[in-house]
C-alpha positions as CSV (number, residue, x, y, z in Angstrom):
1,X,126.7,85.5,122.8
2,X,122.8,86.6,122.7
3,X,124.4,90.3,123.8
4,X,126.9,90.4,120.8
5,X,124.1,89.1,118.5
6,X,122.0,91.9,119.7
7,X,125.0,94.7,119.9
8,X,125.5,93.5,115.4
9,X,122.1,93.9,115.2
10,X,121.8,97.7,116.3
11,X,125.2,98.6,114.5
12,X,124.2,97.2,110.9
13,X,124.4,100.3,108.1
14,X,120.9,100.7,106.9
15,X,120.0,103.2,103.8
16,X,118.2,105.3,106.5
17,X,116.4,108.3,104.3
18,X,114.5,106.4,101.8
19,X,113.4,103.4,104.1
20,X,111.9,106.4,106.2
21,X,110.8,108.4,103.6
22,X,108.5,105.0,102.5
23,X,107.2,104.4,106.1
24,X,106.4,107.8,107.2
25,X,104.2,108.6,103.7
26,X,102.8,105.4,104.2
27,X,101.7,106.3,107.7
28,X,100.8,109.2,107.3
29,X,98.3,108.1,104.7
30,X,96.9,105.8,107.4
31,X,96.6,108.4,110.1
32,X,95.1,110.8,107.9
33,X,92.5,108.3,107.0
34,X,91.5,107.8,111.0
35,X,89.8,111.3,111.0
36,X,89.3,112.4,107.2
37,X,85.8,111.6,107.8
38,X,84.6,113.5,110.8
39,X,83.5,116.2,108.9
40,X,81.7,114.2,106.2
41,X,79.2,112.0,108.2
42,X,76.4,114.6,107.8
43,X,76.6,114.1,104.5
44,X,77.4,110.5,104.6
45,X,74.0,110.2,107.0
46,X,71.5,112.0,104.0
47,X,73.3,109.9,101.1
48,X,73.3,106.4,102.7
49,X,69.8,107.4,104.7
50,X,71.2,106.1,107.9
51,X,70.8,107.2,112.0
52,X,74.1,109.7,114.1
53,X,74.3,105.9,116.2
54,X,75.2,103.9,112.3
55,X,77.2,106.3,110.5
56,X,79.8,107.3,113.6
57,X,80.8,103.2,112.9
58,X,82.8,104.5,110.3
59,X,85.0,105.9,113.1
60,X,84.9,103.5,116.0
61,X,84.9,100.8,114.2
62,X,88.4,102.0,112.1
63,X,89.8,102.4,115.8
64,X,88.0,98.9,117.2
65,X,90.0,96.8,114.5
66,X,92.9,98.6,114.7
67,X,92.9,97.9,118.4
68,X,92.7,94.5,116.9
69,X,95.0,94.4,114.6
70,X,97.7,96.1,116.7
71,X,98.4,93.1,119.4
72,X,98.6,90.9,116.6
73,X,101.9,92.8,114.4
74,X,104.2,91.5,117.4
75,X,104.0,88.1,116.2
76,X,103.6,89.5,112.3
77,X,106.6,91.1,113.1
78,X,108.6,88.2,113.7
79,X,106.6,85.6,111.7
80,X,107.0,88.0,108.3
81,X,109.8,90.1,107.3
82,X,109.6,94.0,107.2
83,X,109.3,94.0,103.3
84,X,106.6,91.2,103.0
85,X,104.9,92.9,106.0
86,X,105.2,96.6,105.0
87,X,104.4,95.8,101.0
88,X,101.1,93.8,102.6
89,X,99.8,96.4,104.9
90,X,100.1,98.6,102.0
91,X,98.0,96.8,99.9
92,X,95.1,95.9,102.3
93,X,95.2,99.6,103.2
94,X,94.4,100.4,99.4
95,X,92.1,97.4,98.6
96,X,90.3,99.4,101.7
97,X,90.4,103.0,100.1
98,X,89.3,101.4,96.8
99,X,86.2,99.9,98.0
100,X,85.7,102.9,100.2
101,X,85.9,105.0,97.4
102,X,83.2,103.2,94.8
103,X,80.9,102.1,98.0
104,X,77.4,102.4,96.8
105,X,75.4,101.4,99.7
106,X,76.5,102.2,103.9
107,X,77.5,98.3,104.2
108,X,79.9,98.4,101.5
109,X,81.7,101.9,103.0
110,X,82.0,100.4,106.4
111,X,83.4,97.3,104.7
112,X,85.8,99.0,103.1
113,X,87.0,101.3,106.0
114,X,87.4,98.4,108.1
115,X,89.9,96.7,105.4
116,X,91.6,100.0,105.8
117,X,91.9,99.7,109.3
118,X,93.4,96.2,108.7
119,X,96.6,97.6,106.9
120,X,96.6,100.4,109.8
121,X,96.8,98.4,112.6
122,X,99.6,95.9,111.1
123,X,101.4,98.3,109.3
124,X,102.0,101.5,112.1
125,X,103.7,99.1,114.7
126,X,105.9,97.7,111.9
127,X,107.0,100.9,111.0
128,X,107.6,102.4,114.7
129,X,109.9,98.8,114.7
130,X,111.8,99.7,111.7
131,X,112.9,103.3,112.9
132,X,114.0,102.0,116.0
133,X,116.4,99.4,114.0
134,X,117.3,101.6,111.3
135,X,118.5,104.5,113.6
136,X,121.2,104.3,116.2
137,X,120.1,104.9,119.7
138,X,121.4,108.6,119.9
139,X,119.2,109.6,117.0
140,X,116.0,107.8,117.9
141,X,114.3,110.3,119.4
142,X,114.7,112.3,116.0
143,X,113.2,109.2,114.1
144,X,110.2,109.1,116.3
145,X,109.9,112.5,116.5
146,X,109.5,112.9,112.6
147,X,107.0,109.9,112.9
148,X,105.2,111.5,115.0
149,X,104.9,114.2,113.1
150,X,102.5,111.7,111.2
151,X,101.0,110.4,114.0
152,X,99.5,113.5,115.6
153,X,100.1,116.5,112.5
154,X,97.5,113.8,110.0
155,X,94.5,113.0,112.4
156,X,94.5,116.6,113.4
157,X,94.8,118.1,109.7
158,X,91.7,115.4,108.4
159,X,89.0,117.6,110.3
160,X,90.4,120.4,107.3
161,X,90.9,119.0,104.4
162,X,87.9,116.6,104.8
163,X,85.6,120.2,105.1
164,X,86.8,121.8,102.1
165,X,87.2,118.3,99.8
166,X,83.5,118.6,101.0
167,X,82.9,122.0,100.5
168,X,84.5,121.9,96.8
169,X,84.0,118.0,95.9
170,X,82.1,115.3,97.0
171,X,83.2,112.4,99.9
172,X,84.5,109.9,97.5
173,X,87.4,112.2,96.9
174,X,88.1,111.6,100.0
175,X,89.3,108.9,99.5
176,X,90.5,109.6,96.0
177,X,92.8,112.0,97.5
178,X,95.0,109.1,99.5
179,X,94.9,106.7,96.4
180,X,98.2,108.1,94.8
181,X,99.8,108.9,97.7
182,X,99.4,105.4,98.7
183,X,100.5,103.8,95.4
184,X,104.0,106.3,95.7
185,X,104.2,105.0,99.5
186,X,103.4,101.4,97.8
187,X,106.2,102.0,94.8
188,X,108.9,103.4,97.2
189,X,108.6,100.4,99.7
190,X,109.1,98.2,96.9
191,X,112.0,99.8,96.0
192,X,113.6,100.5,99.3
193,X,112.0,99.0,102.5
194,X,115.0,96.1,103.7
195,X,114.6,93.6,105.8
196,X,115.7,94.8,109.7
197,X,114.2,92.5,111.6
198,X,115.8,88.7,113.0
199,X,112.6,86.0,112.5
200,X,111.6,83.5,115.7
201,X,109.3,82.2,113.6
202,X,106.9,81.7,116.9
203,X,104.0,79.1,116.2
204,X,100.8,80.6,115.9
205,X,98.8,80.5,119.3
206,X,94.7,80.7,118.2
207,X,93.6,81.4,121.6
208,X,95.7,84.3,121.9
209,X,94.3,85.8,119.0
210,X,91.1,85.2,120.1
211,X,91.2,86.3,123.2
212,X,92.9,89.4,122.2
213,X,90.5,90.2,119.7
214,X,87.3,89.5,122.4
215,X,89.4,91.3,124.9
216,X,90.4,94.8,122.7
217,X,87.1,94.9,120.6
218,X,85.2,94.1,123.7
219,X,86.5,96.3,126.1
220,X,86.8,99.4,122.8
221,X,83.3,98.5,121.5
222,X,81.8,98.8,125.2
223,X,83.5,102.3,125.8
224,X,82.3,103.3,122.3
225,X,78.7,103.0,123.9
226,X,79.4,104.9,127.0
227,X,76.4,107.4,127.2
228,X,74.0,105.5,125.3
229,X,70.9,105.1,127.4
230,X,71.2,101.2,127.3
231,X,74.1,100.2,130.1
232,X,73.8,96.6,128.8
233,X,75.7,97.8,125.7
234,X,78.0,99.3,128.1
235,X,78.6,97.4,130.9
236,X,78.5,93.5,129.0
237,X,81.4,94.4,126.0
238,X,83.6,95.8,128.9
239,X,83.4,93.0,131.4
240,X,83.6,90.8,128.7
241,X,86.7,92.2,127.3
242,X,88.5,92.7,130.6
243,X,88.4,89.5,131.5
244,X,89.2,88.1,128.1
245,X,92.5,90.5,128.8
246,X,93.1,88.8,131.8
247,X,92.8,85.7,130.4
248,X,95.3,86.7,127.9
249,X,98.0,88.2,130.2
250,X,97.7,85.3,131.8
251,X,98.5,82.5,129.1
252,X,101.0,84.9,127.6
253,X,103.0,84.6,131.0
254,X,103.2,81.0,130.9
255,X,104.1,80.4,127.5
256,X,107.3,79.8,126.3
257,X,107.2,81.4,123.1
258,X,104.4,84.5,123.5
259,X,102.1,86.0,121.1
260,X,102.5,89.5,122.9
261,X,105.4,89.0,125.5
262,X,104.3,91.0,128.7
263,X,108.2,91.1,130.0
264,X,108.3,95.1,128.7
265,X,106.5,95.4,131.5
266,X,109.3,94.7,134.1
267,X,110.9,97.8,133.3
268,X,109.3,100.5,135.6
269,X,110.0,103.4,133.0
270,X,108.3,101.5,130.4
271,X,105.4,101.0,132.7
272,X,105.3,105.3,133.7
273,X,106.0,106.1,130.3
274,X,102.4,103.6,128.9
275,X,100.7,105.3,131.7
276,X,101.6,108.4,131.3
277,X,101.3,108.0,126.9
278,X,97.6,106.9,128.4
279,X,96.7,109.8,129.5
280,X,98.1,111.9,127.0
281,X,95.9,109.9,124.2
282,X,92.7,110.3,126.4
283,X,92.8,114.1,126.5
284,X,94.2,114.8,122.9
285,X,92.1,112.5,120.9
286,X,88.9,113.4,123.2
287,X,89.8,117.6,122.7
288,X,90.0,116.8,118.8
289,X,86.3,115.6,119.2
290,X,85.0,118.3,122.0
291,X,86.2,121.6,120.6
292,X,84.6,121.4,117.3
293,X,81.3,120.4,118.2
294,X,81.7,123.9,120.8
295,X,82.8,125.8,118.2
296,X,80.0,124.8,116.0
297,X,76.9,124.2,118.5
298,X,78.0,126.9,120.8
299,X,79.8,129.7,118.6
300,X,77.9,128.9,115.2
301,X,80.6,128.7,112.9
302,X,80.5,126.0,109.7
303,X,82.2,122.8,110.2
304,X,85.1,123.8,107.7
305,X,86.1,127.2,109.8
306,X,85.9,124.9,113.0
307,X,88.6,122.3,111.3
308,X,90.0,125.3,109.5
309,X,90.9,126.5,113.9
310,X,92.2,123.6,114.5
311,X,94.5,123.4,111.7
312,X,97.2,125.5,113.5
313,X,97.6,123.3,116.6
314,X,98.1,120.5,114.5
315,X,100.7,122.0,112.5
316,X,102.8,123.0,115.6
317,X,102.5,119.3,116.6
318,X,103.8,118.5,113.5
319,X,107.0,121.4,113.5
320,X,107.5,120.5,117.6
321,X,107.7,116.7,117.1
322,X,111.4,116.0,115.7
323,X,112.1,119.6,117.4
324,X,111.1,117.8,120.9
325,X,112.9,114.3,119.2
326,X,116.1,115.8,118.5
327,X,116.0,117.5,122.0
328,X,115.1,113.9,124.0
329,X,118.4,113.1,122.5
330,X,120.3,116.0,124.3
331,X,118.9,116.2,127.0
332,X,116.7,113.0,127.6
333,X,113.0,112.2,128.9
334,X,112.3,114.3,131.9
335,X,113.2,117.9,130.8
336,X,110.4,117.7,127.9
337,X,108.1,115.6,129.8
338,X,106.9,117.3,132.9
339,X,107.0,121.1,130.9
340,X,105.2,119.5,128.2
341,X,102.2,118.0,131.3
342,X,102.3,121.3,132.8
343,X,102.0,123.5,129.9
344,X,99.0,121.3,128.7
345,X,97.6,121.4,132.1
346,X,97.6,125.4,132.5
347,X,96.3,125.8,128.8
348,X,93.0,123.6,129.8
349,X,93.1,125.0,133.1
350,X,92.6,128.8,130.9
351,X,90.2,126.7,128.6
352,X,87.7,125.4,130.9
353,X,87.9,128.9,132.8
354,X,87.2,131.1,129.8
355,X,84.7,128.7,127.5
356,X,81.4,130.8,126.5
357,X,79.4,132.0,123.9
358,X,81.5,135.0,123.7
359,X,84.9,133.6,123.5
360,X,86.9,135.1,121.4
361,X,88.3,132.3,118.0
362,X,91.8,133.7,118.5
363,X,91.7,132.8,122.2
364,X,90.3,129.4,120.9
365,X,93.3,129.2,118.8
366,X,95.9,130.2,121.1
367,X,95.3,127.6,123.8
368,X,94.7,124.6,121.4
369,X,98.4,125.4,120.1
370,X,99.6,125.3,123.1
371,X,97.9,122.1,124.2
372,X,99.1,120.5,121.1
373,X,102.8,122.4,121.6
374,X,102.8,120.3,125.1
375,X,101.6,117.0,123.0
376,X,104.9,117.3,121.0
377,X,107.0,117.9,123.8
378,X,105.2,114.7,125.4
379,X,104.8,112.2,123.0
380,X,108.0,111.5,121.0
381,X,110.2,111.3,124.7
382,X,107.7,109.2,126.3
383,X,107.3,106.7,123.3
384,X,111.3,106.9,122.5
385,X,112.1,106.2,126.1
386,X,109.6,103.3,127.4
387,X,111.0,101.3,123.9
388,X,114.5,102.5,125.1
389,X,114.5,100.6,128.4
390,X,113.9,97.5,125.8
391,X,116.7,95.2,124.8
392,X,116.0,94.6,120.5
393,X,114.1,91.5,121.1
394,X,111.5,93.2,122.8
395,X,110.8,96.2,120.3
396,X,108.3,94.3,118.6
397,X,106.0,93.8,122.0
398,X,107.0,97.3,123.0
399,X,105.6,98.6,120.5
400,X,102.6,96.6,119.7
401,X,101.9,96.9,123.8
402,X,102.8,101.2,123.2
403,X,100.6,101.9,119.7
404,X,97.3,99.4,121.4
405,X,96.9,101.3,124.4
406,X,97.1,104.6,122.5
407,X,94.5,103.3,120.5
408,X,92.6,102.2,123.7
409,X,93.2,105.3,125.2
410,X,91.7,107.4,122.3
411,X,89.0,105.6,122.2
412,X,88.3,105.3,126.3
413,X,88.6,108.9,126.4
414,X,86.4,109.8,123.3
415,X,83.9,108.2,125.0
416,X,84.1,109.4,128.6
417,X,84.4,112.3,128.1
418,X,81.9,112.7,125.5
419,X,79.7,111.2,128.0
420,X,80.3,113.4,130.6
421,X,80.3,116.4,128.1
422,X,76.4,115.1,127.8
423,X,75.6,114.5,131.1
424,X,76.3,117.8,132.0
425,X,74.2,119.1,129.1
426,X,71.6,117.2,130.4
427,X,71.9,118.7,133.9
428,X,72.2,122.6,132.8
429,X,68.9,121.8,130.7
430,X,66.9,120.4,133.2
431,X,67.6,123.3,135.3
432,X,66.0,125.6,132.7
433,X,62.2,126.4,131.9
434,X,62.8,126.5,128.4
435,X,65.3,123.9,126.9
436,X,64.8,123.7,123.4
437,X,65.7,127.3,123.0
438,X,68.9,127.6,121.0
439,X,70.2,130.2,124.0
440,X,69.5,127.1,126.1
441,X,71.3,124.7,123.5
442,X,74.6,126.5,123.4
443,X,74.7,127.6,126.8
444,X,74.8,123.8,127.9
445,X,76.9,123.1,125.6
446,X,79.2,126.0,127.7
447,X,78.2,124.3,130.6
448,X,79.2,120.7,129.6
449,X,82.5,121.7,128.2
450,X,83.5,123.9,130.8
451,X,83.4,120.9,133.2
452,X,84.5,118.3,130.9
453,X,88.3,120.5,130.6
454,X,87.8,120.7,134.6
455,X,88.4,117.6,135.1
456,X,90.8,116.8,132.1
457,X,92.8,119.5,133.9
458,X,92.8,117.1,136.6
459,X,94.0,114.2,134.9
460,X,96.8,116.3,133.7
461,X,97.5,117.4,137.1
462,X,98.1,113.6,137.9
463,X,100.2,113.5,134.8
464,X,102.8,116.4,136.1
465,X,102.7,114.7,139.2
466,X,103.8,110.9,137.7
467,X,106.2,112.8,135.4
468,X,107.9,113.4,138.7
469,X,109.2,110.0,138.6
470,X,110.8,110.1,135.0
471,X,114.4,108.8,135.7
472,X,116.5,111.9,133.6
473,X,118.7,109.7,131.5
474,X,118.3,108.9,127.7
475,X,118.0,105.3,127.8
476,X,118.7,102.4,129.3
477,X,118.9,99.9,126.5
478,X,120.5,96.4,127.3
């Protein structure tokens, strides 16, 4: 009975095109708010009069509450349905922009970013939940492909547009600038956005969310201080969140009705394919941070050119995304996967061999498109196969369980290998008899990066060796 209940559920006509059309511009407004900033916290620094440590909250913390947030939009997801849900997330994610937008002192900004960050983290899952309902499962990887043009093309395009809105404007239109395309994303939900999902109706476990929220802001928080000279800031938030995830695991295992059901986890290709979207989210959100501050501490050029270079990889992302969907659906997992970990390996392989003060912007160019070609060509297969292996009932944990660690993941690697970027800064300077020179300053900049893509090539290398293990078959969906 539960397996003919599920087989109506995945066979039900949905208007397909204008439910996406709503969730994918509502997204991408999200996504595009996660990095829109970067390039305006020097100025954000001089108008609020506020210290590097303060202002870069505006960042981690959009990330700490979405890590937050996420866990919780399993049991949303169920408790809610998709309109009520979607139409909310909307409007906390404008309430957000509109406070950020007429913020008159730092408090108020931050404030209003982390309201933002609220809609974010409830409303992406939601909307990775809807595609997979909405879409048959031969057309998924399409669906998520086009997502994902959101999810990867908008963080890596906000480094851009937020230098010239800068260059031209002032930061408040940053923010002006996603106000009517979240009101359109807001109107067209309204309008189109049905309800997809069955509701459980589960009861509302308060030491779940609590020790969710110690456990992801703890363990995100504590990474986010990684090469800070205090290791008390460090060391405390991480041990403290780890075992407050433990402690979580644990009760959701022994409940009946779970707030985040850890049974997605039985599936071994679900498993490889979170480890291996781990990974993948370490390196590309890390890179997104790394080669900008090189190409402006160690090349010289302005922060606009620097996001103006990195606009090309992100628009291949974008174009290679439903390209690498629509081929997942051909020809399944495995025959995107391990090219797309290899081709990413060799281009930071080339990238950690060539970095220096003399490197040429078009070489620069070349290699980041390529790393973000082998993102496509990763991301949408992985994601649409781990939910795959899922039976319907399980989508919403899948992908609460999928879009936290990605957020985890970003921020764990940020911070790593940020850190280890620095250390090796530190190292090359002390080495020197003059290291306040600016020859000094750029060179270990050289010197850090060079080693930090070293040893992101060998994550990767680990990455082409798990993707081994992809079973080549388009899903396995109960």
């Amino acid at each position: 009975m539960e397996e003919l209940k599920e087989l109506n559920y995945e066979q039900k006509s949905y208007n397909v095109t204008p439910i996406s059309v709503a969730l994918i511009l509502a997204g991408f407004c999200c996504m595009l708010s996660e990095t829109l900033l970067n390039m305006a916290l020097k100025n954000l620094m001089i108008q609020f009069s506020v210290s590097a440590t303060t202002v870069q909250w505006l960042s981690t913390g959009y990330m700490l509450i979405m890590g937050i947030s996420i866990p919780v939009s399993a049991l949303l997801i169920q408790t809610f349905t998709t309109r009520q849900l979607f139409l909310t997330s909307v409007v906390i994610f404008l309430a957000g922009t509109i406070v950020s937008s007429l913020s008159i002192a730092f408090p108020m900004l931050l404030i209003g970013r982390l309201i933002q960050a609220v809609g974010t983290g409830v409303l992406i899952p939601n909307i990775v939940n809807t595609l997979l309902i909405i879409n048959p499962i031969e057309k998924r990887g399409k669906a998520l492909g086009t997502f994902n043009l959101v999810m990867f093309c908008a963080p890596a395009i906000g480094p851009t547009v937020s230098g010239l809105i800068i260059q031209s404007l002032n930061w408040r239109w940053l923010f002006f600038v996603i106000l009517p395309l979240s009101v359109i994303s807001l109107i067209l939900g309204y309008k189109y956005i049905e309800n997809v999902t069955e509701l459980t109706k589960p009861s509302i476990d308060i030491s779940s969310i609590i020790l969710s929220t110690i456990g992801f802001g703890g363990f995100i928080y504590g990474v986010s201080n990684i090469g800070t000279s205090n290791t008390a800031l460090v060391a405390a938030p991480i041990v403290v969140g780890c075992i407050s995830l433990a402690a979580f695991v644990l009760r959701q295992l022994r409940m009946d009705t779970p707030m985040l059901d850890m049974h997605p986890f039985k599936e071994s290709m679900f498993s490889l394919g979170c480890i291996l979207m781990i990974i993948m989210h370490m390196i590309n959100f890390a890179t997104m941070l790394i080669l900008p501050m090189f190409l402006e501490g160690a090349l010289g050029l302005t922060a606009f050119a620097a996001g103006l270079l990195m606009l090309p990889g992100g628009f291949l992302n974008g174009l290679i995304s439903p390209i690498a969907g629509h081929l997942y659906d051909k020809f399944g997992p495995k025959a995107l996967i391990l090219p797309g970990y290899i081709i990413s390996a060799v281009s930071f392989l080339f990238l950690s061999r060539l970095v220096s003060t003399v490197i040429s912007t078009s070489t620069i160019v070349v290699l980041h498109c390529l790393s973000l070609i082998a993102v496509g060509f990763i991301n949408t297969p992985v994601q649409t196969n781990s939910l795959n292996q899922l039976s319907p009932k399980y989508y919403p944990h899948g992908t609460a369980i999928m879009n936290t660690l990605q957020q985890i993941a970003g921020a764990f690697g940020t911070a790593m290998f940020v850190a280890v970027m620095t250390s090796y800064q530190k190292k090359y300077l002390a080495s020197v008899n003059n290291p306040s020179s600016s020859k000094h300053q750029a060179l270990s900049l050289v010197f850090g990066v060079h080693n930090t893509f070293m040893i992101e090539t060998g994550v990767l290398v680990v990455a082409v060796i798990l993707s081994l293990f992809i079973a080549n078959k388009k899903s396995n969906a109960k």
